[in-house]
Backbone as a printed PyTorch tensor [residue, N CA C, xyz], in Angstrom:
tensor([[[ 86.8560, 134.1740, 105.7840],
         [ 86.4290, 133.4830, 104.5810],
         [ 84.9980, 133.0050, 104.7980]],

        [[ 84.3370, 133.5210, 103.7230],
         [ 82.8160, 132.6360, 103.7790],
         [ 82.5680, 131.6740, 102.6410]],

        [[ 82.0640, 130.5180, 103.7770],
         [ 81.6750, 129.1990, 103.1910],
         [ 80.5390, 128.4370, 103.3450]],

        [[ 79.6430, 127.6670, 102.0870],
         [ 78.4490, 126.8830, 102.6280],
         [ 78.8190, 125.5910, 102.9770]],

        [[ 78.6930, 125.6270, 103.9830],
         [ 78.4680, 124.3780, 105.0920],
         [ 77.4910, 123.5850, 105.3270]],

        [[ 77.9120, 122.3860, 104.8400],
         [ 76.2910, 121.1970, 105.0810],
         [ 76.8940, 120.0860, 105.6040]],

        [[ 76.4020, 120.3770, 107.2110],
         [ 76.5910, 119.1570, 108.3670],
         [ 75.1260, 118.2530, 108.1970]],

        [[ 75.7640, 117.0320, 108.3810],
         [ 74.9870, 115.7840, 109.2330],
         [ 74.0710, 116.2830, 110.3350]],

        [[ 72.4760, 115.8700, 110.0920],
         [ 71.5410, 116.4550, 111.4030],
         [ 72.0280, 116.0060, 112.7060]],

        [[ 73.2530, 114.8250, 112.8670],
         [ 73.6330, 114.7000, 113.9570],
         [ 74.8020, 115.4060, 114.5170]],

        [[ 75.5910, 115.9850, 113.7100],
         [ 76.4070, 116.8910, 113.9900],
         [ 76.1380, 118.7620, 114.2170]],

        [[ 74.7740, 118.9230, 113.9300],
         [ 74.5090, 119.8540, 113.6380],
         [ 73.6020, 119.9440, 115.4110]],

        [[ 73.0650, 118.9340, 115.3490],
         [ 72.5840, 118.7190, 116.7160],
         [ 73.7930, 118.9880, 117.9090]],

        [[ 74.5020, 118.4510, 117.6900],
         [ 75.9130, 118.2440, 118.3780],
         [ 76.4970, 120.1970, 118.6270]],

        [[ 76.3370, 120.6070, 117.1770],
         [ 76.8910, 121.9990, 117.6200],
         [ 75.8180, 122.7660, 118.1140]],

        [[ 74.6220, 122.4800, 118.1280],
         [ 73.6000, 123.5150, 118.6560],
         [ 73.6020, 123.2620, 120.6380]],

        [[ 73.6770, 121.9120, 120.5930],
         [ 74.2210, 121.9260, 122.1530],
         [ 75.1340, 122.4270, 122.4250]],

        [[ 76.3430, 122.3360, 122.2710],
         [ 77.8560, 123.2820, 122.3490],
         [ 77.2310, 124.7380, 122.4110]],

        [[ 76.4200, 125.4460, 121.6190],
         [ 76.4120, 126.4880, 121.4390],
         [ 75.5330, 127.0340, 123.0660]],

        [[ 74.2850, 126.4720, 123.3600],
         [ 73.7150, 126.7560, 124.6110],
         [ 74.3510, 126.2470, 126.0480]],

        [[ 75.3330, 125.2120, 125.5850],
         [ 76.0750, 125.1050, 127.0460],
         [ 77.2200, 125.7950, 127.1140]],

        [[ 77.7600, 125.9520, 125.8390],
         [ 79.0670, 127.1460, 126.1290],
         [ 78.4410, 128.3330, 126.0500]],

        [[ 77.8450, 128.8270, 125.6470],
         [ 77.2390, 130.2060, 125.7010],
         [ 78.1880, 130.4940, 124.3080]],

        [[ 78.3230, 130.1850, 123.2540],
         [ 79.4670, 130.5980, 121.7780],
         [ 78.2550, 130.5110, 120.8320]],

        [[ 79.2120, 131.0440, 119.8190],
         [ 78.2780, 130.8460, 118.5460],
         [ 78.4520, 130.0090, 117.6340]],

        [[ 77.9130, 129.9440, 116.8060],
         [ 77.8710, 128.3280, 115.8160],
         [ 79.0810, 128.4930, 115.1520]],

        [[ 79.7020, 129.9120, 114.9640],
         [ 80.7370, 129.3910, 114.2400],
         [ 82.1000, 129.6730, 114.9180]],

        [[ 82.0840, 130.1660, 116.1810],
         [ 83.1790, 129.3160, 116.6340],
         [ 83.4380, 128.2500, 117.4130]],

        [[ 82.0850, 127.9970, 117.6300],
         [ 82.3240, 126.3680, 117.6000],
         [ 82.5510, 125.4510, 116.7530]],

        [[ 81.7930, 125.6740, 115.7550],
         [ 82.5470, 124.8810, 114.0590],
         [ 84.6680, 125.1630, 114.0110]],

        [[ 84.6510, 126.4930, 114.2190],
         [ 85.9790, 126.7030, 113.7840],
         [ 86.9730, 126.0210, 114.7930]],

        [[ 86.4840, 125.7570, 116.3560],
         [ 87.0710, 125.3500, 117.3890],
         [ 87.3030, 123.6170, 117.0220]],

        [[ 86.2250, 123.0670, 116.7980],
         [ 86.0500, 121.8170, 116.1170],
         [ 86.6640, 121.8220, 115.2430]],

        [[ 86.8440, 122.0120, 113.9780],
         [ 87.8650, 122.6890, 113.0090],
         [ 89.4260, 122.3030, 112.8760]],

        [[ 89.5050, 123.6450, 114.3680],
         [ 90.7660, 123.5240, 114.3840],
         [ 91.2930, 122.1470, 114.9390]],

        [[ 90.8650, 121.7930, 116.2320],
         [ 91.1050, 120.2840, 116.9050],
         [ 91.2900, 119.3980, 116.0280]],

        [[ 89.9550, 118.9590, 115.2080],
         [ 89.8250, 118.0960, 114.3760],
         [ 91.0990, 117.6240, 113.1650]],

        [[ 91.7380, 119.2630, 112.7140],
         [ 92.1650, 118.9480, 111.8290],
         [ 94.1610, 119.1300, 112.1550]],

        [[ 93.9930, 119.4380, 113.3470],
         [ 95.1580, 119.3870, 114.0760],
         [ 95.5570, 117.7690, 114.5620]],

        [[ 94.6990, 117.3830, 115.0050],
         [ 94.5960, 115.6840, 114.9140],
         [ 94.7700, 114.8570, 113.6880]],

        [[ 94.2630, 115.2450, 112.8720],
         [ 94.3920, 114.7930, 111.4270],
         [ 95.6390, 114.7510, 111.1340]],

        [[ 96.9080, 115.7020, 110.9830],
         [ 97.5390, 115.9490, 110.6200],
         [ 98.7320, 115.5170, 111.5940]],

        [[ 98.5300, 114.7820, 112.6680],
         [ 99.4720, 113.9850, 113.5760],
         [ 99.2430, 112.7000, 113.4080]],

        [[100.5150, 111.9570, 113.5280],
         [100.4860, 110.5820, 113.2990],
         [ 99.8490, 110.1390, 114.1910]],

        [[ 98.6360, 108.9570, 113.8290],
         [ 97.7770, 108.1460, 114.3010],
         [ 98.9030, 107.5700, 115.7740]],

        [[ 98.2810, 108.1950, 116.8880],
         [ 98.5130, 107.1800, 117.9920],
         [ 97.7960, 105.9380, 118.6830]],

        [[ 97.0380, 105.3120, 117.4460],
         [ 96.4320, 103.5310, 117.4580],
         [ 98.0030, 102.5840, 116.8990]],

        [[ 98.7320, 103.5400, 115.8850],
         [ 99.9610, 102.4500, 115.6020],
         [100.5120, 101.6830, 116.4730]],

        [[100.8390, 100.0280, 116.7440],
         [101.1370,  99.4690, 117.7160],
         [102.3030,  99.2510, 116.8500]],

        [[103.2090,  98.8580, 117.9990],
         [104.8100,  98.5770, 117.5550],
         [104.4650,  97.1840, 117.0550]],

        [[105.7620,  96.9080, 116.2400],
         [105.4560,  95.5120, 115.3860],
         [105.5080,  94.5000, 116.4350]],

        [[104.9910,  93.5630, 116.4400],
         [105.0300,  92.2780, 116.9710],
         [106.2740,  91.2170, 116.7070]],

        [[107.0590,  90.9380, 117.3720],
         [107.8240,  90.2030, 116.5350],
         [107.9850,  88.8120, 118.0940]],

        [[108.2530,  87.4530, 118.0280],
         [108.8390,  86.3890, 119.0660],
         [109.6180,  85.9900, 118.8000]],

        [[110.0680,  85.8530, 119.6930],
         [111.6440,  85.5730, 119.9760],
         [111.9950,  84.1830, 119.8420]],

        [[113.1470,  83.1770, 119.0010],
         [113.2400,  82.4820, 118.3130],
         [114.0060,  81.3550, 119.9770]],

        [[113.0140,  79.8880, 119.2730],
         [113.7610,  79.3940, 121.2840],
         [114.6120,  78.2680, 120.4350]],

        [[115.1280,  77.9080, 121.1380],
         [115.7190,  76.3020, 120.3390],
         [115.0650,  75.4920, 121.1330]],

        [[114.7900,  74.4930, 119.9760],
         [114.2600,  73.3610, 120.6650],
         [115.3770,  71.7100, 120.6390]],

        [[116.3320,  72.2440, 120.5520],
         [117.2150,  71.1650, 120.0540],
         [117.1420,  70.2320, 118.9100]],

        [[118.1440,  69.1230, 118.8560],
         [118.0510,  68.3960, 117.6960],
         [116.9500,  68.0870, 117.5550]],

        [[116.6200,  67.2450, 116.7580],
         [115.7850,  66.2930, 115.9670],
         [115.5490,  65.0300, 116.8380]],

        [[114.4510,  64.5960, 117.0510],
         [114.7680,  63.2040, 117.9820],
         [114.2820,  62.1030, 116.9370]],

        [[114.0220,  62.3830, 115.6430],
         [113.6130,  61.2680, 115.0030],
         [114.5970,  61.3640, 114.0360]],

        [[115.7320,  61.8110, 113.8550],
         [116.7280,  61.9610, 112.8220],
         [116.0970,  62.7810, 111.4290]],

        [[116.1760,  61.6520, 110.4720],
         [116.0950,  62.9980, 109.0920],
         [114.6260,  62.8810, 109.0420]],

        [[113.6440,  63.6420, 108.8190],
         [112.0520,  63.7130, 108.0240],
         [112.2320,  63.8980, 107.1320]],

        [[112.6390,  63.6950, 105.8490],
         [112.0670,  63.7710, 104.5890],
         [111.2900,  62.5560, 104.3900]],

        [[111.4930,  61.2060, 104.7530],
         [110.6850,  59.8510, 104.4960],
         [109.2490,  60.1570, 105.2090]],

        [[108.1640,  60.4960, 104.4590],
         [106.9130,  60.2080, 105.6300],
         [106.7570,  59.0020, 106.1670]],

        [[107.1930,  58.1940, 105.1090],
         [106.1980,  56.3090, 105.4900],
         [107.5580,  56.2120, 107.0130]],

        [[108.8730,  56.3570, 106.8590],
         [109.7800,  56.3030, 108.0970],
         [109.1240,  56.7440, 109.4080]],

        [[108.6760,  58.2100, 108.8450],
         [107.6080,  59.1740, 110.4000],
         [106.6560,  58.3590, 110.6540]],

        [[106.0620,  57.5160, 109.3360],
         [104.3550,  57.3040, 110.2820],
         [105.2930,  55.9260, 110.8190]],

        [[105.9260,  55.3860, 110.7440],
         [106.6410,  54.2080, 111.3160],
         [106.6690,  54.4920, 112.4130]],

        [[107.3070,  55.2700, 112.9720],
         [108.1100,  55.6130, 114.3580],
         [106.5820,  56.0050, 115.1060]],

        [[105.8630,  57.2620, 114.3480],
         [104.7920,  57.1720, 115.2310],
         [103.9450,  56.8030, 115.3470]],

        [[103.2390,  55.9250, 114.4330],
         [102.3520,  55.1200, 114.5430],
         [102.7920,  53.4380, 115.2070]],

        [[104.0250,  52.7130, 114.9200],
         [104.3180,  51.6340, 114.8130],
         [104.4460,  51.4030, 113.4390]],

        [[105.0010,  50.1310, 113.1170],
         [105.3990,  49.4530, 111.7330],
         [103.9190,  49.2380, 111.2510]],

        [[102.8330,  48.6810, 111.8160],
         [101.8230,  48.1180, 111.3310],
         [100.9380,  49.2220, 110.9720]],

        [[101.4040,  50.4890, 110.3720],
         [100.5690,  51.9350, 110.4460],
         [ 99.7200,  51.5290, 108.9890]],

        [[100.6330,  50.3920, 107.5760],
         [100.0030,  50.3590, 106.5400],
         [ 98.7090,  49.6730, 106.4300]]])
């Protein structure tokens, strides 16, 4: 199949080295790149990290009994004279 191709001057740089250190030609190095590239593409991303999840501790009861009262909480931890 023939196709026009318009690489990035930095990619194009990239295959003209490939081409004098492998001794290949531009286009099977494009097609080699190609293929890799798009063989990778098409596999699930191995950056996915497994979910994160921590593990639930007990911390026992309550040592101040019920919290719904704030003015009760700032009592206990501040002292009575918190107003």
């Amino acid at each position: 199949m023939r196709t026009t191709l318009t690489l990035d001057d930095d990619v194009a740089a990239l295959v003209r080295k490939l081409e004098r250190t492998q001794h290949k030609t531009f286009k099977e190095i494009v097609n080699a790149a190609l293929r890799e590239g798009l063989t990778r593409l098409e596999q699930r991303p191995a950056s996915v990290r497994a979910r994160f999840r921590t593990k639930p501790l007990s911390l026992g009861a309550c040592r101040l009994g019920a919290i719904d009262d704030v003015s009760d909480l700032l009592a206990i931890a501040e002292g009575e004279g918190y107003r």
